[in-house]
C-alpha positions as CSV (number, residue, x, y, z in Angstrom):
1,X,92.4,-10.5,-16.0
2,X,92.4,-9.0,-12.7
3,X,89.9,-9.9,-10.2
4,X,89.3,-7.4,-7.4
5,X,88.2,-9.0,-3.9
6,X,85.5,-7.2,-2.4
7,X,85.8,-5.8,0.5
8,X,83.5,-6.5,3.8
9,X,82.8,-3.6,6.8
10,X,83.8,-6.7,8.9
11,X,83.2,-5.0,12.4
12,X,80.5,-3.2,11.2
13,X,78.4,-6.4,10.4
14,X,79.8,-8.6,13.3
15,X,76.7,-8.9,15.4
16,X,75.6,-10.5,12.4
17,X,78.7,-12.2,12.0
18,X,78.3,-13.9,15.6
19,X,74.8,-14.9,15.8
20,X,75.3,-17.1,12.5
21,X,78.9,-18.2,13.8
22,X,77.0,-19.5,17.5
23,X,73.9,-20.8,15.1
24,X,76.9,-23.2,13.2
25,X,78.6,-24.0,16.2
26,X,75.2,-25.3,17.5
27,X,75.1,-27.6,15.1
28,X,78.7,-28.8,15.5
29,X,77.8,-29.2,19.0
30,X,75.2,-31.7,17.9
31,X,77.5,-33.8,16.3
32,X,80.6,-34.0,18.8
33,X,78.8,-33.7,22.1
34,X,77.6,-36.7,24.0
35,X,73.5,-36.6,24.2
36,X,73.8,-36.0,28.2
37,X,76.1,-32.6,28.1
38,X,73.8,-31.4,24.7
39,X,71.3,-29.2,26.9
40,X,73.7,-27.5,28.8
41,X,75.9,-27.1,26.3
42,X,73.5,-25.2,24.1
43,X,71.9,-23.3,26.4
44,X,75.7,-21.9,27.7
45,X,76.6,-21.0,23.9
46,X,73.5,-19.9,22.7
47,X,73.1,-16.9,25.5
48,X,76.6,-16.4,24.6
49,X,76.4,-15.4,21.3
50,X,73.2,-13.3,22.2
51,X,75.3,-11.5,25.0
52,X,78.2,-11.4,22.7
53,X,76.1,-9.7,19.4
54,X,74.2,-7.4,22.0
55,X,77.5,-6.1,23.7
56,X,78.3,-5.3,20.1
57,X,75.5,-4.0,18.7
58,X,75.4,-1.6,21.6
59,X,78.9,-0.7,21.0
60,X,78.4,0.1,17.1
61,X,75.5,1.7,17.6
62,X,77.1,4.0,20.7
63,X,79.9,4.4,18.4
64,X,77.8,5.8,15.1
65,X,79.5,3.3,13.1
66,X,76.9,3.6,10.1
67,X,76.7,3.1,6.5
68,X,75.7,0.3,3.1
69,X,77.6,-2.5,3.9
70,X,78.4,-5.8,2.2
71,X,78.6,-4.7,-1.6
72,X,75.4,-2.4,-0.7
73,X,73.3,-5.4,0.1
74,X,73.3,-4.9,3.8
75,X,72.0,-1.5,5.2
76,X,73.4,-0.8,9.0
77,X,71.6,2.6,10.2
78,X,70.2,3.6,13.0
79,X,66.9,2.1,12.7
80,X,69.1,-1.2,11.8
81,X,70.8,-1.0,15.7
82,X,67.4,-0.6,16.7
83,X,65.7,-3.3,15.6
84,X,68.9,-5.4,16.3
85,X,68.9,-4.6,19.8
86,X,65.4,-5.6,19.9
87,X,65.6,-8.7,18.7
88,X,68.1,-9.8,20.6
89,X,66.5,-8.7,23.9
90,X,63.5,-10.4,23.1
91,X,64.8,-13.6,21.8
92,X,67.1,-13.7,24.9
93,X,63.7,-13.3,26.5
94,X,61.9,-16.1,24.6
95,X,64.4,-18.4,24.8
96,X,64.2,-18.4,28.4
97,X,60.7,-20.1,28.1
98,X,63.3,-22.8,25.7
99,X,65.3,-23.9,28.7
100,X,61.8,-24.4,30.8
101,X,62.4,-28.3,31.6
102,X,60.9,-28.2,35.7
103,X,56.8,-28.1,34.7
104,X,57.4,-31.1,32.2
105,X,59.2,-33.4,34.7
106,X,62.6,-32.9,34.2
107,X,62.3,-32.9,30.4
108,X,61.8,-29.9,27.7
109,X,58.2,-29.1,25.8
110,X,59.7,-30.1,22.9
111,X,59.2,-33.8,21.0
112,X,61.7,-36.2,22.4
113,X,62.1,-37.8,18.7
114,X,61.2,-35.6,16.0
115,X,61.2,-38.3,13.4
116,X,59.1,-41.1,15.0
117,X,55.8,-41.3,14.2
118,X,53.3,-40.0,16.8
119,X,52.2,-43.1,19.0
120,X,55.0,-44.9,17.3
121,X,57.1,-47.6,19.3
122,X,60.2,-45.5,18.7
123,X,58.3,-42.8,19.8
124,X,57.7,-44.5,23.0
125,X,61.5,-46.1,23.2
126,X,62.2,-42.1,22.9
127,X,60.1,-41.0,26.3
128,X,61.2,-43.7,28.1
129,X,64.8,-42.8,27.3
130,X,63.4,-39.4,28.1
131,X,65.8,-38.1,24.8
132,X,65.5,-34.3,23.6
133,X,65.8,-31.9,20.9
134,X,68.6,-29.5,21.9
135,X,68.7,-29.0,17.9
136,X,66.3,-26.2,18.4
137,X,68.6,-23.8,20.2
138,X,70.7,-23.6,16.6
139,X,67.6,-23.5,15.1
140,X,66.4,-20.6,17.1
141,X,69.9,-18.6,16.2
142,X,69.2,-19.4,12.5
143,X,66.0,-17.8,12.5
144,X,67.3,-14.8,14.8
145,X,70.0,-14.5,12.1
146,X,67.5,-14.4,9.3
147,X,65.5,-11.6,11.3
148,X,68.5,-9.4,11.6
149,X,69.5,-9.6,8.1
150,X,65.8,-9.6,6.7
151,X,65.6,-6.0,8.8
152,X,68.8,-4.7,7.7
153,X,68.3,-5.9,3.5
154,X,68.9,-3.0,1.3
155,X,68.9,-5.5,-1.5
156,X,65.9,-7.5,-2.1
157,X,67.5,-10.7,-3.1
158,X,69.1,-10.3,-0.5
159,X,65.9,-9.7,1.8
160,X,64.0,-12.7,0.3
161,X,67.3,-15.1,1.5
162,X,66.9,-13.7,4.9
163,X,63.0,-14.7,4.6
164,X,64.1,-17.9,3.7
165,X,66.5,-18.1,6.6
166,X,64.3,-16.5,9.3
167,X,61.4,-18.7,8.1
168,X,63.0,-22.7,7.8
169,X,63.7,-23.2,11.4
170,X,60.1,-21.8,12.5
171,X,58.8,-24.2,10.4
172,X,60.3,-27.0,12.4
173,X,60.4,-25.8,15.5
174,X,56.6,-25.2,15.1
175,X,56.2,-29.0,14.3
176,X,58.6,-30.4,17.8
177,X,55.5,-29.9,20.5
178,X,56.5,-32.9,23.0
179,X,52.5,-33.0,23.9
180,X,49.4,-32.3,21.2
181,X,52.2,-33.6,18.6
182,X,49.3,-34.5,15.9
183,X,48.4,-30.6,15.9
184,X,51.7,-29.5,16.6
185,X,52.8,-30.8,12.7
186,X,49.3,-29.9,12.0
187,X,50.7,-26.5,12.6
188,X,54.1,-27.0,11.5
189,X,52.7,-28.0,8.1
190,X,50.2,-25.5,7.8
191,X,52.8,-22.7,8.4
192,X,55.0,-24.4,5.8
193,X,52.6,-23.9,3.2
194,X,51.6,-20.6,4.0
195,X,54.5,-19.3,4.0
196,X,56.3,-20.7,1.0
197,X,53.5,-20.0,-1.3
198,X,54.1,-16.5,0.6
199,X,57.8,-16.3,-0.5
200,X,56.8,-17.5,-3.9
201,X,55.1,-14.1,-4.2
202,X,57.8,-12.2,-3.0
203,X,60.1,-14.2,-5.2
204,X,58.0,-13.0,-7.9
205,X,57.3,-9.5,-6.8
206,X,61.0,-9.4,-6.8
207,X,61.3,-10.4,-10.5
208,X,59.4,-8.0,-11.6
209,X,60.9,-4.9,-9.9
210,X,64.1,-5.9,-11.5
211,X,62.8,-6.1,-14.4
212,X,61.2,-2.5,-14.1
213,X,65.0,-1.1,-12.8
214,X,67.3,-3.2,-13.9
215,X,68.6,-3.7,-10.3
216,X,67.8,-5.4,-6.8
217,X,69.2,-2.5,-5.0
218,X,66.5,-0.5,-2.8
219,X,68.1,3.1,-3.5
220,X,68.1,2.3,-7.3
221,X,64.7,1.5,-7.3
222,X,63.8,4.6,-5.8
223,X,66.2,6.2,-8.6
224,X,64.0,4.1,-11.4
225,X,60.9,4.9,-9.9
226,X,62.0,9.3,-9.7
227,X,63.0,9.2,-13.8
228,X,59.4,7.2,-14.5
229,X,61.4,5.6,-17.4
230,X,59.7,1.9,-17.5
231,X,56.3,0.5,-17.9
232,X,54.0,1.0,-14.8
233,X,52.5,-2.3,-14.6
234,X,56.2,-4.1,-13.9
235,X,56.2,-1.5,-10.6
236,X,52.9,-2.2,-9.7
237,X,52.9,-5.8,-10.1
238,X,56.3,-6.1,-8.4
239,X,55.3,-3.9,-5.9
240,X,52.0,-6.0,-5.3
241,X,54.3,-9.8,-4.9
242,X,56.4,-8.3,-2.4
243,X,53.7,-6.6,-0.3
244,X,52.1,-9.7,0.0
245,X,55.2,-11.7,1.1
246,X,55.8,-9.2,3.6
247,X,52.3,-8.8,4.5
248,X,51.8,-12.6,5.3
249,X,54.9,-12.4,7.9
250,X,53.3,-9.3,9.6
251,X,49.9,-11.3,9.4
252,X,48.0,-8.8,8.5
253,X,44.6,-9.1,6.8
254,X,43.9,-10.9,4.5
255,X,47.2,-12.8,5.2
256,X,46.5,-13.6,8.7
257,X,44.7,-17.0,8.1
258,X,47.7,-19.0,9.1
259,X,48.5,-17.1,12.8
260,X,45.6,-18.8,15.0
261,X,46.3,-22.7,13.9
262,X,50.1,-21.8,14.1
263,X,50.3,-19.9,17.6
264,X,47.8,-22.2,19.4
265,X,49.8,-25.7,17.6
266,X,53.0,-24.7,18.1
267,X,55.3,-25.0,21.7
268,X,54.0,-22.2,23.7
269,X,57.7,-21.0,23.7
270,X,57.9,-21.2,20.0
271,X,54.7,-18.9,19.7
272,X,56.5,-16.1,22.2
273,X,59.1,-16.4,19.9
274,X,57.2,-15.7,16.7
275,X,54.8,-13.3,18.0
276,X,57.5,-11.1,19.4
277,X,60.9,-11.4,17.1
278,X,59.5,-12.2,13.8
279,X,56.9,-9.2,13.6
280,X,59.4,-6.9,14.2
281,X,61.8,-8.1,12.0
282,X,58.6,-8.1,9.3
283,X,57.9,-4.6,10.3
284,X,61.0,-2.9,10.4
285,X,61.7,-5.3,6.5
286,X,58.3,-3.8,5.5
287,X,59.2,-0.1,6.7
288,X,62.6,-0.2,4.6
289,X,60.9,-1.5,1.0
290,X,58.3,0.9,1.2
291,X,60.1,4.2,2.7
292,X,63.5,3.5,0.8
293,X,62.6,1.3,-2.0
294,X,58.7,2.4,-2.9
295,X,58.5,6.0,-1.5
296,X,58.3,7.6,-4.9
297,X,55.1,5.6,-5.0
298,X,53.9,6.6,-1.9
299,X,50.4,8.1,-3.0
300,X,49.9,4.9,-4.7
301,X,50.4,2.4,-1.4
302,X,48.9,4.9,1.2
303,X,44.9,4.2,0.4
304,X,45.8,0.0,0.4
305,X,47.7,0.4,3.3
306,X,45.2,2.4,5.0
307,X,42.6,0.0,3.8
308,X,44.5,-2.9,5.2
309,X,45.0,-1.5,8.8
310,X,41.2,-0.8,8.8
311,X,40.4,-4.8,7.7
312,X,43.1,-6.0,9.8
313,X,42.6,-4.3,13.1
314,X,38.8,-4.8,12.4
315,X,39.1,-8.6,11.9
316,X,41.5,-9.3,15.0
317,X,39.2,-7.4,17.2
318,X,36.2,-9.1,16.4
319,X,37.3,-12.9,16.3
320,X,39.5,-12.2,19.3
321,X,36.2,-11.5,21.4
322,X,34.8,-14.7,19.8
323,X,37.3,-16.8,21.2
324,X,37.5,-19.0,24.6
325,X,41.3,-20.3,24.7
326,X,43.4,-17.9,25.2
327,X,46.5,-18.8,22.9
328,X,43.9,-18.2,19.8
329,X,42.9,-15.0,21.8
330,X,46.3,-14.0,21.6
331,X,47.0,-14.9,18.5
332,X,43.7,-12.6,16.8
333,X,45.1,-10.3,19.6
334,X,48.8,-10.1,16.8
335,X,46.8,-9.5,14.7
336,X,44.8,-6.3,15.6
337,X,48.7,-4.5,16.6
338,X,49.6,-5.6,12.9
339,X,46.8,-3.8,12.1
340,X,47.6,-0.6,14.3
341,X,51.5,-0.6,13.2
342,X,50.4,-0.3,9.4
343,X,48.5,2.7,10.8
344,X,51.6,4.5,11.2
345,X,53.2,3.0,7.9
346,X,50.2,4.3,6.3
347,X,51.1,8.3,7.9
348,X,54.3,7.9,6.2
349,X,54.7,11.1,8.5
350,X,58.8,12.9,9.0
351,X,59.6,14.2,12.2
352,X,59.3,18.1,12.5
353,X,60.9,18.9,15.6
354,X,62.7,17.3,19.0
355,X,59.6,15.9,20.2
356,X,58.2,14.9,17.1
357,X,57.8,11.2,16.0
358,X,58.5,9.7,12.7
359,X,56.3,7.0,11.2
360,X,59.2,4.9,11.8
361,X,60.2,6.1,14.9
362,X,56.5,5.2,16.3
363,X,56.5,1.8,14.9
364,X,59.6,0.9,16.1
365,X,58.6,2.3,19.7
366,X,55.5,0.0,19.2
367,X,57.4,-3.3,18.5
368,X,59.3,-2.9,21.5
369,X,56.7,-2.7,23.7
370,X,54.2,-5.2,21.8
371,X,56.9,-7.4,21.4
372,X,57.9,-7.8,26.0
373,X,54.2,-7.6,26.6
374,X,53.6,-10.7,24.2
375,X,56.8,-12.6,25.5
376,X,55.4,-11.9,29.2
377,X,51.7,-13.3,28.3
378,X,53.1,-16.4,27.0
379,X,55.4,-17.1,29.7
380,X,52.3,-17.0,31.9
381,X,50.4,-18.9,29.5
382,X,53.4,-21.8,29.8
383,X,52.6,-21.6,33.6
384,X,48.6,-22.2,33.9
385,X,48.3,-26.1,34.1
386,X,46.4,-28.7,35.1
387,X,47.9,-32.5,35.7
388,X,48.1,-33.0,32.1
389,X,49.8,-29.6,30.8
390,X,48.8,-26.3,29.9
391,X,45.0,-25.0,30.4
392,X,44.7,-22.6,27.4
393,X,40.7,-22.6,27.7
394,X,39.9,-19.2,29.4
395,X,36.5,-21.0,31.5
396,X,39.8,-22.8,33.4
397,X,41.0,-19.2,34.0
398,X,38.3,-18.6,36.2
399,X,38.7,-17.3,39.5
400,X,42.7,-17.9,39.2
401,X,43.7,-14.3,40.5
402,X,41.8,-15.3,44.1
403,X,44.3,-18.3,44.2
404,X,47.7,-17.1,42.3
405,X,47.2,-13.0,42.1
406,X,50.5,-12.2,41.8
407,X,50.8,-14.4,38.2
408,X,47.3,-12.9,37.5
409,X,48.4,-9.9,38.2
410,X,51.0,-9.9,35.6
411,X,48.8,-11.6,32.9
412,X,46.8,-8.3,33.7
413,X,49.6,-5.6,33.3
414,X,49.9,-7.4,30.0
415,X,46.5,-7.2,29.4
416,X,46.3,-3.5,29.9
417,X,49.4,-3.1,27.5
418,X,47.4,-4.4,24.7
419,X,44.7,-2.3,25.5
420,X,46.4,0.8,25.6
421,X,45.6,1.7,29.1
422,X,47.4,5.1,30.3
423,X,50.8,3.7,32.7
424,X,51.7,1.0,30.3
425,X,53.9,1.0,27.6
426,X,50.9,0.1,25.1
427,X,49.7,3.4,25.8
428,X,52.5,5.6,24.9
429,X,52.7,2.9,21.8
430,X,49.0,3.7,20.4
431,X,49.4,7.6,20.9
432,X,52.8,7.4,18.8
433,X,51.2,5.5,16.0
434,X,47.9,7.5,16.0
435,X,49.6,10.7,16.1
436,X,52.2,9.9,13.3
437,X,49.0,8.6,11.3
438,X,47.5,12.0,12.0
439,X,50.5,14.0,10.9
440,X,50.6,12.2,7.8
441,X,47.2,13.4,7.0
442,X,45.1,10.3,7.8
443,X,42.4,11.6,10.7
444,X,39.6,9.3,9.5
445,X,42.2,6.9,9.6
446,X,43.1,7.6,13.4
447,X,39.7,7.9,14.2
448,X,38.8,4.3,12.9
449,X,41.8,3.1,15.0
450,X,40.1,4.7,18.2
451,X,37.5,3.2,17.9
452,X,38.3,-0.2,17.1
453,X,41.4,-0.2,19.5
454,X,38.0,1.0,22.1
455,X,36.4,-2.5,21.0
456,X,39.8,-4.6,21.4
457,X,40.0,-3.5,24.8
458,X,36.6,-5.3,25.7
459,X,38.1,-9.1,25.2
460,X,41.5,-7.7,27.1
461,X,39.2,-6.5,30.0
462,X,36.9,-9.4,30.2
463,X,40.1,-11.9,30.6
464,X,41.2,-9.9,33.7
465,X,37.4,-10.0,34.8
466,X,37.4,-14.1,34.6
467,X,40.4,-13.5,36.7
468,X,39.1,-12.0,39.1
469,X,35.8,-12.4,39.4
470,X,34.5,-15.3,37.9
471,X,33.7,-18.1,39.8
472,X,35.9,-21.1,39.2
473,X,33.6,-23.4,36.4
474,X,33.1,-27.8,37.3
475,X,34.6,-29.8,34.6
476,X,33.3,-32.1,32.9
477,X,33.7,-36.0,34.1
478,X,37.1,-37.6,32.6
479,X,37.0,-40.4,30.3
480,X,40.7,-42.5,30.4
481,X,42.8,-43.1,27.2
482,X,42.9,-46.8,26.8
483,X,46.4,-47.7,25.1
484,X,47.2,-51.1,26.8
485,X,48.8,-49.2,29.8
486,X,47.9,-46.8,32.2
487,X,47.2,-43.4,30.8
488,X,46.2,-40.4,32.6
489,X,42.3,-38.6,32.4
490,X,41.5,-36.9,29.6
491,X,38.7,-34.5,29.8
492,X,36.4,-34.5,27.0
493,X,35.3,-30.9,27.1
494,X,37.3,-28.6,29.2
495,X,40.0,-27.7,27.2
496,X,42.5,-29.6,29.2
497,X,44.8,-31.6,27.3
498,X,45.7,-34.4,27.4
499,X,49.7,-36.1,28.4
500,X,51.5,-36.1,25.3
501,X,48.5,-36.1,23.1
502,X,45.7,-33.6,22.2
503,X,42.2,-32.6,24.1
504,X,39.7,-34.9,23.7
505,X,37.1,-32.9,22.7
506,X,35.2,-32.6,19.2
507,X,37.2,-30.4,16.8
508,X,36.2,-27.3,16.4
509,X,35.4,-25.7,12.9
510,X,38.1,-23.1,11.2
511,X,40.7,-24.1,14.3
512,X,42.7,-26.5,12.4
513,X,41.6,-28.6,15.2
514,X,42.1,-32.4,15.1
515,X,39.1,-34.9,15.4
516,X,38.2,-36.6,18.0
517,X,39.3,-40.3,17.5
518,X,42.7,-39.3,15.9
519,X,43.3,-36.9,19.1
520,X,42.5,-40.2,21.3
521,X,45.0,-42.3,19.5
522,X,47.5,-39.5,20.0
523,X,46.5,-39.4,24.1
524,X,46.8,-43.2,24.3
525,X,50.0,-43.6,22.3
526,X,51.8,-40.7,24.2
527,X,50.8,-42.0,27.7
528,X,53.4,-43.7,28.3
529,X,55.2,-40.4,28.8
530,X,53.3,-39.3,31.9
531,X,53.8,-42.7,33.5
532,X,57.8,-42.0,33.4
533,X,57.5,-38.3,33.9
534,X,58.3,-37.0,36.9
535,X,55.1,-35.3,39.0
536,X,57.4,-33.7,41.4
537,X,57.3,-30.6,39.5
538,X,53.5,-30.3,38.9
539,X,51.3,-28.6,41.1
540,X,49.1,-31.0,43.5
541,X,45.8,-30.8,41.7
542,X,43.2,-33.2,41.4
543,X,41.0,-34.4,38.3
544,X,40.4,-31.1,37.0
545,X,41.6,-28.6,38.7
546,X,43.9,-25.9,37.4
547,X,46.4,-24.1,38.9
548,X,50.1,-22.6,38.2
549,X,52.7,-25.0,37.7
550,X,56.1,-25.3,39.2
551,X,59.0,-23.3,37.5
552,X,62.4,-23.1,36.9
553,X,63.9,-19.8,37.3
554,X,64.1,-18.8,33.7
555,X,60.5,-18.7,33.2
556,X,59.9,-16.3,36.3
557,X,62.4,-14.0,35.0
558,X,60.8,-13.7,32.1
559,X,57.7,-12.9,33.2
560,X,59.2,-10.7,35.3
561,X,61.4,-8.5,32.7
562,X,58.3,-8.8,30.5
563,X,56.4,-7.1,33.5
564,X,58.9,-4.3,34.3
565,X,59.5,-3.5,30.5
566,X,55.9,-3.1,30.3
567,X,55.9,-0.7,33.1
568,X,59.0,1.5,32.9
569,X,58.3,2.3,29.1
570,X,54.8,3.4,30.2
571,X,56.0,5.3,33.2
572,X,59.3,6.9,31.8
573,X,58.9,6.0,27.8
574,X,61.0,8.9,27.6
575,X,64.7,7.1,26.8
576,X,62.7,4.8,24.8
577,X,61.2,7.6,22.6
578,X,64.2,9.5,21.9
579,X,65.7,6.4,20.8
580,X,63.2,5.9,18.2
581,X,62.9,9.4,16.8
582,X,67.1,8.8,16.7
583,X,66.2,5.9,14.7
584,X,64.0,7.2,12.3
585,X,65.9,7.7,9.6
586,X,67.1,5.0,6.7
587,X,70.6,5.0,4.8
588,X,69.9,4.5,0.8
């Protein structure tokens, strides 16, 4: 018997290729390296391999090297080059905030020793040593390598691995804050759940459309579905389990529960990370099931989708304006664009002409410029500190753009991106998507999205107006964190937190917040950490005062590109556009 080899489009799938190769060299770094040459080390190879698999994505793409790869399991089309030149620009643009080591001293946001027990004595052994994790710039490739190949699947089984992939690393990553550690693998452990119980769904959503066609393959479930053969409830079931896996990654409602806890728990770079990288890689997953694999249902899926943008843009816009730190602001801010990107999934609309905008093309138009706005708002939100770390609260906002307007005028230019104010990017973003919404027949739909994205824009505007106009707000007195050693003031309720642990104040219902004694604990066994920790990089501030913390370069350039992006797309969207009306079409 005679076993044929299969046989691999080799150049055709190296970007993937080279982002899992520097992801496994990573690791091997890890293990031969000596702990002092580790940082560099990774940081060298892992913007490497991005620069590497971007220089050859470009060149495929350039090159119209197209077509099912990988035994049909792997789809590379335009929209694939797309969203893989996406993600690699903004994860090269996260991982900027990942090399950030001049606001914490001389040492990384990230936990010194994973494994030790928060307050620990090998915890404390760790700070002193003043050890990191470089482990997390493999672990951000992983992930990145999952997001390409979840985007690219033509194959569910082969879509749920890349979930799998994409989704192990964030997990841990999530749970390696160096400060707040308690609700950093409060967080970590939170989004673990979520999201396997998530997969599970998939997993069996998956199931069941085999069962209906007899294959995992996207284009032959589109055949199944066109000759109607089967029973109806294995296609409907199916169809539900894998909607709600892919769902929960876009966090859309009523799968969004997880995205507050997570994005205010997790390293701040972490969350620019997830909020920009993994939604597009859950869109653009969520675009090729249902236009490739489900279109022959499509008058089944329109109404829930359309009824799912409604409740999910409705939801983030109202429990954004309820909030008052701005990581959870942002993170309900996610939530709302989830909300207006299934708007133009629900349109389902074709292009008609030159000028004419897909569905697909105006979603992938609106990751890009979601995805650099949301980068550039968490760099900024990495650089707001007072002397004990980040000042997330939006009352310690106040008044900042008198003092730093430059860095507040960023944060604003981001701000107005989200709001879809005319000479940014988020403008040209929501006219794609309401426009391919109303060519696909949904008015009310657009309409509804109006008026909500009209009530979103309050909560954007009013942080710009504490910027600018408020009046700086007193603090409340600071109590000290009694561990047997001198700790540093925590303040009990102005959202400052405290070195190496968590705020002091009472926990706050729904947040995932911690209480109040176990947050103590965690301030008094982590203060050991700012007595070692350098001060030469924090700003000169006194008890309570906020102000913006000193950089390395990497940060500042991300801001920057975030900021530039932002504008040039909203200025001349033009190149951008025709882009993604190139890239509006999928291979089956």
């Amino acid at each position: 018997m005679e076993i044929t080899p299969p046989s691999l489009e080799y150049a055709r799938l190296m970007p993937l290729i080279v982002v899992f190769a520097g992801a496994c060299l990573g690791v091997l770094v890890e293990a031969v390296t000596p702990r002092s040459a580790r940082w560099p080390v990774q940081v060298g190879l892992t913007f490497l391999t991005l620069l590497v698999a971007g220089a050859l994505t470009v060149s495929g793409w350039s090159a119209g090297d197209v077509g099912i790869s990988a035994l049909g399991s792997v789809a590379v089309d335009l929209p694939t080059y797309f969203v893989w030149t996406a993600l690699l620009v903004l994860g090269a643009l996260s991982l900027l905030l990942f090399t950030e080591r001049r606001l914490n001293g001389g040492v990384s946001a990230f936990a010194p020793q994973a494994a030790a027990v928060p307050g620990s004595v090998d915890e404390e052994l760790a700070i002193r040593a003043r050890t990191e994790h470089s482990e997390v710039y493999p672990l951000a490739l992983f992930s990145l390598f999952g997001m390409m190949l979840f985007a690219a699947a033509g194959d569910l089984l082969v879509m749920f691995v890349a979930l799998e992939i994409l989704s192990l690393p964030l997990y841990l990553v999530c749970a390696l804050a160096r400060r707040r550690r308690l609700l950093s693998q409060e967080a970590g452990l939170k989004y673990f759940l979520l999201g396997a119980l998530a997969s599970a769904f998939f997993l069996y959503g998956v199931a069941m459309l085999y069962g209906y066609a007899g294959s995992f393959d996207l284009a032959a479930l589109d055949a199944a579905i066109s000759a109607g053969q089967q029973s109806t409830w294995l296609l409907l079931v199916g169809m539900a389990g894998v909607s709600i896996g892919l769902l929960f990654k876009v966090a859309a409602v009523p799968f969004h529960s997880w995205t507050p806890d997570v994005y205010t728990g997790a390293p701040t770079a972490v969350t620019a990370f997830m909020a920009s990288c993994t939604k597009i890689a859950a869109v653009a997953a969520l675009l090729r099931v249902f236009y490739v694999g489900l279109g022959g249902l499509r008058w089944d899926w329109q109404p829930l989708m359309a009824l799912l943008a409604v409740l999910t843009m409705a939801v983030g816009a109202l429990l954004a304006i309820t909030q008052t730190d701005v990581k959870r602001m942002l993170a309900y801010s996610s939530i709302t664009h989830a909300g207006f990107m299934l708007t133009a999934v629900t349109g389902a609309s074709l292009s008609s002409g030159a000028r004419d905008l897909s569905s697909v093309g105006a979603t992938l138009f609106y990751l890009v410029a979601y995805g650099a706005a949301s980068v550039g708002a968490f760099a900024v939100v990495t650089l707001i500190r007072d002397r004990n770390g980040e000042a997330s609260s939006l009352d310690d906002w106040a008044g900042l753009g008198r003092r730093h307007p430059w860095l507040a005028g960023a944060f604003s230019v981001f701000m107005l991106s989200f709001a879809g104010i005319p000479l940014t990017s988020g403008f040209i973003a929501k006219v794609s998507v309401f426009e391919s919404a109303w060519s696909g027949g949904y008015a009310w739909l657009v309409v509804v999205g109006v008026v909500l994205s009209l009530l979103a824009a309050y909560f954007y505007l009013r942080v710009i107006v504490t910027l600018f106009f408020a009046e700086p707000r007193p603090r409340a007195a600071a109590v000290t964190a009694d561990a047997g050693t001198a700790g540093p003031d925590v303040g009990p309720s102005s959202g400052a937190e405290p070195a190496g642990g968590a705020t002091a104040e009472a926990a706050e219902p729904g947040t995932g917040a911690l209480s109040l004694a176990t947050r103590r604990d965690d301030a008094a066994a982590s203060a050991e950490e700012t007595s070692v920790t350098s001060t030469a990089s924090r700003p000169e501030l006194g008890a309570g005062e906020v102000g913006v913390g000193r950089a390395g370069v990497a940060t500042y350039a991300a801001v920057a590109v975030a900021v530039a992006l932002t504008v040039v797309f909203g200025l001349v969207p033009g190149p951008l556009l025709e882009l993604a009306l190139q890239a509006s079409v999928f291979l089956r």
